[in-house]
C-alpha positions, 0 to 999 in steps of 0.5 A, spaced: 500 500 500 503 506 497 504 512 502 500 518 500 504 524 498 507 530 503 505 534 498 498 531 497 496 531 504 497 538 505 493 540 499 487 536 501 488 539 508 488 546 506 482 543 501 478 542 507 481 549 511 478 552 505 471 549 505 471 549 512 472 557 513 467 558 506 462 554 510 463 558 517 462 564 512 456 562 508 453 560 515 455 566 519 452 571 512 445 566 513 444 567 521 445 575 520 440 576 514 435 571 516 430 574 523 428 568 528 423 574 530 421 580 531 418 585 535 418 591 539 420 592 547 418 599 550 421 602 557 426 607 558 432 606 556 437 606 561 444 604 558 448 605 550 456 603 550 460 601 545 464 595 548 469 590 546 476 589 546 477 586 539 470 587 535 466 594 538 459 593 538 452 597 541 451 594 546 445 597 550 439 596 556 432 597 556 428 597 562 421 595 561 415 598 565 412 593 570 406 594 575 407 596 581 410 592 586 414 588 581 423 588 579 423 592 573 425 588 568 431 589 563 431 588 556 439 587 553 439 589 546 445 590 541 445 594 535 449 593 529 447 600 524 451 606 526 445 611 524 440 607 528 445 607 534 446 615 534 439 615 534 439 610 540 444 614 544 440 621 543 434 617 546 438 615 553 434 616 559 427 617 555 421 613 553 422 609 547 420 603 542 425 600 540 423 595 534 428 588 535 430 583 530 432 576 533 438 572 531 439 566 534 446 562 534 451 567 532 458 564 532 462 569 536 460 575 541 463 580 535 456 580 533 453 583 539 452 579 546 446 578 544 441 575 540 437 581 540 438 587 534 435 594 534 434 595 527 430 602 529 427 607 535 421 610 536 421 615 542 415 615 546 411 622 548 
């Protein structure tokens, strides 16, 4: 039985490397542009940073108004559109809207840390 070649190893390794990253990529390009929901939260908005070592993303807090007597509840949200998070970080401290998108199973936290993308704000009077 012959020895398969050095050479033929490495290019059917860099063979799978390759299609490997390709489909991470295809995978990655699919979980952004496909929304497992959608929908909208009110409350006041508490907190907007941009956060990250490596990979910056929006990250930011809504409160949700709860009945009297109850813990507040918190909505975590990351917005991915520069323009959309001017507009949230204008926003900070008011009563909003905002309207969501979910992603679910995004590889890395380069995304946002969470599954939830602000895609627009409505500021509530």
């Amino acid at each position: 039985m012959p020895v398969p070649s050095l050479k033929k190893f490495y290019a059917s390794l860099a063979l799978l490397a390759l299609t490997t990253a390709i489909a991470v990529a295809l995978y990655v390009f699919v979980a952004l542009q496909w929304s497992y929901s959608k929908g909208e939260r009110a409350g006041f908005l508490q907190k907007v940073s941009n956060k990250g070592w490596v990979c910056k993303t929006w990250e930011g807090e809504l409160s949700l108004v709860a009945l009297p007597g109850t813990a507040p509840e918190k909505f975590l949200f990351t917005v991915r559109d520069e323009s959309v998070a001017h507009k949230v970080n204008a926003a900070a401290g008011k009563r909003v809207t905002l309207h969501y998108e979910q992603h679910k199973g995004l590889p890395t936290s380069c995304f946002g840390d969470t599954d939830y993308f602000v895609v627009d704000l409505t500021e509530i009077d």
